[in-house]
C-alpha positions as CSV (number, residue, x, y, z in Angstrom):
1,X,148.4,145.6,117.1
2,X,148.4,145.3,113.2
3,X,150.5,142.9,111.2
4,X,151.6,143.5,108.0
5,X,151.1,140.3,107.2
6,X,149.3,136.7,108.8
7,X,153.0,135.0,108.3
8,X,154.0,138.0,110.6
9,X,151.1,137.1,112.8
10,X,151.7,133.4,112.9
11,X,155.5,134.4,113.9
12,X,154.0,137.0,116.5
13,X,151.7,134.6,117.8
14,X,155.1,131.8,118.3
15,X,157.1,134.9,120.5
16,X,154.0,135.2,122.6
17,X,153.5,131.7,123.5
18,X,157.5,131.5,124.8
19,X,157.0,134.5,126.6
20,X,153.8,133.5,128.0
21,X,155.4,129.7,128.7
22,X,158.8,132.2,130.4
23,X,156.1,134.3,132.3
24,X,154.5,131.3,133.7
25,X,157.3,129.4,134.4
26,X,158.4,131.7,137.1
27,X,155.5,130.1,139.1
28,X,154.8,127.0,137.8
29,X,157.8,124.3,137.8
30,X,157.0,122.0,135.3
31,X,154.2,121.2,133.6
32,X,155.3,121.9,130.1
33,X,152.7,120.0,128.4
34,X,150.0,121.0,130.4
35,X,150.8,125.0,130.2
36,X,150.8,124.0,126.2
37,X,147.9,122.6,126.1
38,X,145.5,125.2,128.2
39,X,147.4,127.8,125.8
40,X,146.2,125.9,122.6
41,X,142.7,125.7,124.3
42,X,142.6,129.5,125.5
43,X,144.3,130.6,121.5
44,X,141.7,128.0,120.2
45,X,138.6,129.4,121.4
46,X,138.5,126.3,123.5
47,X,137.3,125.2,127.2
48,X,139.6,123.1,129.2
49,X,139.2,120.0,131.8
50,X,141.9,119.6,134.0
51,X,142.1,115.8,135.8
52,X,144.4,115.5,138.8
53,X,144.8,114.9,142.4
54,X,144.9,117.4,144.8
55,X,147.9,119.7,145.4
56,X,149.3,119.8,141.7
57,X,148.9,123.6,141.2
58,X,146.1,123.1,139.2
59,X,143.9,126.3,140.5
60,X,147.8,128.3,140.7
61,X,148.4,127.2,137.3
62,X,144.8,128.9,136.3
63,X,144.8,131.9,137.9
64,X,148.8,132.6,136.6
65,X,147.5,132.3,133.2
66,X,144.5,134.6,134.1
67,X,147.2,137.2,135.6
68,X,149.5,136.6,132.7
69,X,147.2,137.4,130.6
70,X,146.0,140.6,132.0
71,X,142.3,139.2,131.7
72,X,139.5,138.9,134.2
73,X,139.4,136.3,136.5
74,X,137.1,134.4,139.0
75,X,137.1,131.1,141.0
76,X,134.3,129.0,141.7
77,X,134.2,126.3,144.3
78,X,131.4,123.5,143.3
79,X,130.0,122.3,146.1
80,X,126.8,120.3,146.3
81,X,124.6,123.0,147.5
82,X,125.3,125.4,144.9
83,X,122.5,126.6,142.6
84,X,122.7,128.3,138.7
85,X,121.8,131.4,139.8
86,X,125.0,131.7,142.1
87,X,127.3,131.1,138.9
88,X,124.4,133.2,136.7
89,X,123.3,135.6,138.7
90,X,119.8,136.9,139.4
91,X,117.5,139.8,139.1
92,X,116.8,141.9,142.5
93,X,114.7,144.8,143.3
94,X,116.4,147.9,143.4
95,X,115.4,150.5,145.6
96,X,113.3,152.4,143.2
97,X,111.3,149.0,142.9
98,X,112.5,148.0,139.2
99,X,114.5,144.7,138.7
100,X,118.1,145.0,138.2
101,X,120.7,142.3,137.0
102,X,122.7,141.0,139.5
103,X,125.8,139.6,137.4
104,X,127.4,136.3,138.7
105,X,130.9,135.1,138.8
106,X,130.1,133.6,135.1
107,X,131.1,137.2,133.7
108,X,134.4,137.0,133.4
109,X,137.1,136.5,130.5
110,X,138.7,133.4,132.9
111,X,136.6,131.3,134.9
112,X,138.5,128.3,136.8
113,X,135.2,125.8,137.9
114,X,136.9,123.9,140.8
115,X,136.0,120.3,141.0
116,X,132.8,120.8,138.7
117,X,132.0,117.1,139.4
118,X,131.0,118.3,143.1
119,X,127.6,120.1,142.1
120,X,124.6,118.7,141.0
121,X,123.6,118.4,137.4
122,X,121.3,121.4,137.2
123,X,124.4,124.3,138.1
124,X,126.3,122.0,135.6
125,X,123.8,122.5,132.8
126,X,123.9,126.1,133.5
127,X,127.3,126.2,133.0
128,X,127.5,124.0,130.3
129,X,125.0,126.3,128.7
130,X,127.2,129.4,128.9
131,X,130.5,127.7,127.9
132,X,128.3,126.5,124.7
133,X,126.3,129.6,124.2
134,X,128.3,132.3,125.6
135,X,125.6,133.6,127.3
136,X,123.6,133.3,130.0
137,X,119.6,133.6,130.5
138,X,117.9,135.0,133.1
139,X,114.1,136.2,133.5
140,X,113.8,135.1,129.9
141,X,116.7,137.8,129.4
142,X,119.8,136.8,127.4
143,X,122.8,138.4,128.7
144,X,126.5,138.0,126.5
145,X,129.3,137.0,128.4
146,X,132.3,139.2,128.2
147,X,134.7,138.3,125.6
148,X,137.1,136.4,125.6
149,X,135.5,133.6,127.6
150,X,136.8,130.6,128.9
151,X,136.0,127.8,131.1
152,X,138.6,125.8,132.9
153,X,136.9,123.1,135.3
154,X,138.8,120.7,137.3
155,X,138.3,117.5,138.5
156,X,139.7,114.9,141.4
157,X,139.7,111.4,139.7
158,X,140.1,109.6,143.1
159,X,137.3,110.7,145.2
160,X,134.0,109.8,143.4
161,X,132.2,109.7,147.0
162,X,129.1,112.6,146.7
163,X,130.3,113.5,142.8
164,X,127.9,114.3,140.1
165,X,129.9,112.6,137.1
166,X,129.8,114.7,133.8
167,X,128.0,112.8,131.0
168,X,129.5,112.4,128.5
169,X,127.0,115.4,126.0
170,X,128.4,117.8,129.1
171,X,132.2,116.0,128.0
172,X,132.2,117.1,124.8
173,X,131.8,120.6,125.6
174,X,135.0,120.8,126.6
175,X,138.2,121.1,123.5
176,X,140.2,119.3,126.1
177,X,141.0,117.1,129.3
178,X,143.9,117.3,130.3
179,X,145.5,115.2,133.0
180,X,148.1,116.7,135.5
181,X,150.7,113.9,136.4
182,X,153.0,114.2,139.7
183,X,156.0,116.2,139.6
184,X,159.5,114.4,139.3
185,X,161.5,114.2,142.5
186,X,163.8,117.3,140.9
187,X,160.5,119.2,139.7
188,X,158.9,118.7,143.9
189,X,162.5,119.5,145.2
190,X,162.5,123.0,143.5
191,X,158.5,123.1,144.4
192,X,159.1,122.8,147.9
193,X,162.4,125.1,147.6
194,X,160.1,127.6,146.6
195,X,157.1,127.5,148.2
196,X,158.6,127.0,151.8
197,X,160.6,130.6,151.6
198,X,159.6,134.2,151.3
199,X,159.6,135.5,147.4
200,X,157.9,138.0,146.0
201,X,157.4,137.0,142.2
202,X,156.1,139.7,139.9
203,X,154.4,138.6,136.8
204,X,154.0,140.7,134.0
205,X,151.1,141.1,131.9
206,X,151.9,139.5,128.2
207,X,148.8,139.4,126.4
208,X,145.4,141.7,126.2
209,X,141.9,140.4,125.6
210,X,142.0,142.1,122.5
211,X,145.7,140.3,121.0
212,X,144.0,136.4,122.3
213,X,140.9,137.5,120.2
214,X,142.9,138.0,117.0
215,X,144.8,135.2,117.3
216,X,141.7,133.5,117.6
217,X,140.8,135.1,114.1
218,X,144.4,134.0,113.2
219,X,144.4,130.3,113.4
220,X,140.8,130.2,111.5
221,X,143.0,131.2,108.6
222,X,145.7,129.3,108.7
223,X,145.6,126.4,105.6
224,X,145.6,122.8,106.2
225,X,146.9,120.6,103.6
226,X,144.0,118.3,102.6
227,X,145.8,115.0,103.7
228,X,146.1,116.4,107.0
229,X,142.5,117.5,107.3
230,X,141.6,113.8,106.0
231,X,144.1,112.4,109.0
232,X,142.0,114.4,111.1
233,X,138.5,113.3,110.4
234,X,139.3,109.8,109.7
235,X,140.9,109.3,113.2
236,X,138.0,110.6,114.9
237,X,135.6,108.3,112.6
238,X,138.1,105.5,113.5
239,X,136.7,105.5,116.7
240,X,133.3,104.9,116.2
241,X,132.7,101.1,116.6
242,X,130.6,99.1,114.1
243,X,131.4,101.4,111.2
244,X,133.2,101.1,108.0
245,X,136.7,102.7,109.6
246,X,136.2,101.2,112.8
247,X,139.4,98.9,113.8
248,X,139.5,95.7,115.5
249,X,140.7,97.3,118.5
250,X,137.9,100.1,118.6
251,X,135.8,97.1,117.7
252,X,136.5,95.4,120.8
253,X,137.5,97.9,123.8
254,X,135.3,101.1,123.0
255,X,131.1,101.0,123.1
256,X,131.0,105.0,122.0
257,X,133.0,106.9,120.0
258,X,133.8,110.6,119.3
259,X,131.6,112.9,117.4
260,X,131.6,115.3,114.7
261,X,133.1,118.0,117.2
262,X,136.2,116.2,117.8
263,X,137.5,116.5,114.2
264,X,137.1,120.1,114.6
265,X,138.9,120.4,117.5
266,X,141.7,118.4,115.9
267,X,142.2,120.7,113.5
268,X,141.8,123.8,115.2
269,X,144.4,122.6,117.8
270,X,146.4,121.8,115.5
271,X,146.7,124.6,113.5
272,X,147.0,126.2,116.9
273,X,150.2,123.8,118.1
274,X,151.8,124.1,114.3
275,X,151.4,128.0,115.1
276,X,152.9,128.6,118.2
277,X,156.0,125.6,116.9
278,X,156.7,128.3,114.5
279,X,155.3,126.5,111.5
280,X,153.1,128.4,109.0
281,X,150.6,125.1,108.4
282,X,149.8,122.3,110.7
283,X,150.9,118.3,109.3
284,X,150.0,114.9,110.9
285,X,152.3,115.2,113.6
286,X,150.9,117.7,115.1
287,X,147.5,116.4,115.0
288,X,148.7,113.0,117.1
289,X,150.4,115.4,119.4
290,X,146.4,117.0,120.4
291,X,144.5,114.2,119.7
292,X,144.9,112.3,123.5
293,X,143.4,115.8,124.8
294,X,140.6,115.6,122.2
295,X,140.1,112.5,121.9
296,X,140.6,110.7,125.8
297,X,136.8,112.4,126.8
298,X,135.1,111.9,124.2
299,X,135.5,107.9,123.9
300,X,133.7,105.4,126.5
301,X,135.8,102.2,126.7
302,X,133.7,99.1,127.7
303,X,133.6,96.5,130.2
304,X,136.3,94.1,128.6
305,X,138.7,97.4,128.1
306,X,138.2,98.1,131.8
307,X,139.0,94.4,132.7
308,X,141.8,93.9,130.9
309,X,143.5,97.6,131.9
310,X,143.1,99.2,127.8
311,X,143.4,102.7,128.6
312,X,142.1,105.4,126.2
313,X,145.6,106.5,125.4
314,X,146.5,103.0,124.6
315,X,143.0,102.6,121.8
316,X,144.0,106.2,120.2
317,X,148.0,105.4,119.9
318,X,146.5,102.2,118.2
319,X,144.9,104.5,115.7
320,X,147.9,106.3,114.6
């Protein structure tokens, strides 16, 4: 669809994420901050990790979004004995003897990686490679990934028996972790209401692949006051021990800090949040509302932090 204008766009762009959050919401009870956040991600041009224990809806809350979104959308269960070529795909020999593609589960608009810690490193690189490259290569043969394409892996943070932990290079590749939390006792009253009856919920289709890749376009354009895109680099330097901005806090707690990536994704998430708040141009406040899910991944607390119960979100509120 053509605007008229990008301040038509931008207010096009707001209606879409509270009917997308309404659509949604017909499923999923709850979880406002975590539906906002994968929808920043997905309007971002972003991949998403989503942290919780099992049973939070966190493969229902995927694959409603995929629906929702009237885009393509495929599940795949990490397990330790999966190989690259099963998310990849592989060349086999057709019956007139000439090697044809066999596309994997990778091409797809959506792809929800369940509990990506499960698999060994080697399937993770591969999919690191394609949420990075947007492609995959086979036979020395690239092949694009359809467009839009995102990534949402999840992960359970209790058991670590037989995991594969994601260093943190693979961490970065993701815009965002996001942690699920448990529902209130009212929010797992209406759950169980719900889920324990017969209801047929239709969901209608809000968005097309083609409206999430101009708002993609969109938020690339939207200005950002300088002071806010100096807020933005400065707290991700901040978090680099041993350097000029460091803090004593940083100093003490943290042994790595984030990269150069994480300032980006600061400001493209914000821009993003300003958007759909109905605001034209993004300020400081909505950079400290993204920077826990830019920020919590991308910074390895130390052994004292660990000992004395410093969470991440406890170092980056420090930096505000």
């Amino acid at each position: 669809m053509e605007y008229k204008s990008d301040v038509e766009a931008v207010d096009a762009m707001a209606q879409s994420y509270k009917d997308l959050k309404k659509e949604i919401g017909k499923v999923i009870v709850g979880q406002d901050d975590v539906v906002r956040a994968v929808i920043i991600a997905l309007f971002s041009n972003g991949h998403s990790l989503l942290v919780g224990v099992p049973g939070l809806a966190k493969t229902l809350l995927v694959s409603t979004i995929a629906e929702v979104l009237d885009l393509d959308f495929k599940r795949i269960q990490f397990t330790p004995d999966l190989m690259p070529s099963d998310i990849t795909g592989s060349e086999i020999l057709d019956e007139d003897r000439h090697f044809k593609f066999n596309r994997g589960p990778l091409f797809s608009n959506i792809v929800l990686a369940d509990e990506i810690n499960r698999t060994p490193p080697k399937t993770q690189a591969a999919l690191l490679e394609a949420m990075q490259e947007r492609s995959v290569t086979v036979s020395g043969t690239r092949h694009e990934l359809p467009k839009p394409f995102f990534v949402l892996a999840t992960q359970n943070p209790i058991e670590q028996e037989g995991t594969y932990p994601l260093p943190e290079a693979q961490l970065d590749r993701f815009m965002f972790n996001i942690t699920l939390d448990y529902p209130s006792y009212e929010e797992e009253l209406d759950v169980v209401r719900g889920t324990t009856m017969v209801q047929e919920i239709k969901l209608n289709h809000i968005l097309t692949g083609a409206q999430i890749l101009g708002f993609q376009q969109l938020i690339r354009k939207i200005p950002i006051a300088d002071n806010v895109l100096r807020y933005a680099v400065s707290l991700a330097t901040k978090t680099r021990p041993k350097t000029p901005m460091a803090t004593d806090m940083v100093n003490n707690y943290i042994s790595w800090g984030a990269g150069p990536r994480a300032s980006q994704y600061l400001v493209l998430g914000a821009k993003c949040h300003a958007a759909i708040s109905g605001k034209y141009s993004p300020d400081i406040e909505d950079i400290q509302t993204i920077a826990n899910y830019v920020l919590r991944h991308r910074i390895v607390r130390n052994y004292k932090a660990e000992a004395e119960g410093i969470s991440e979100e406890d170092i980056i509120k420090s930096l505000f």
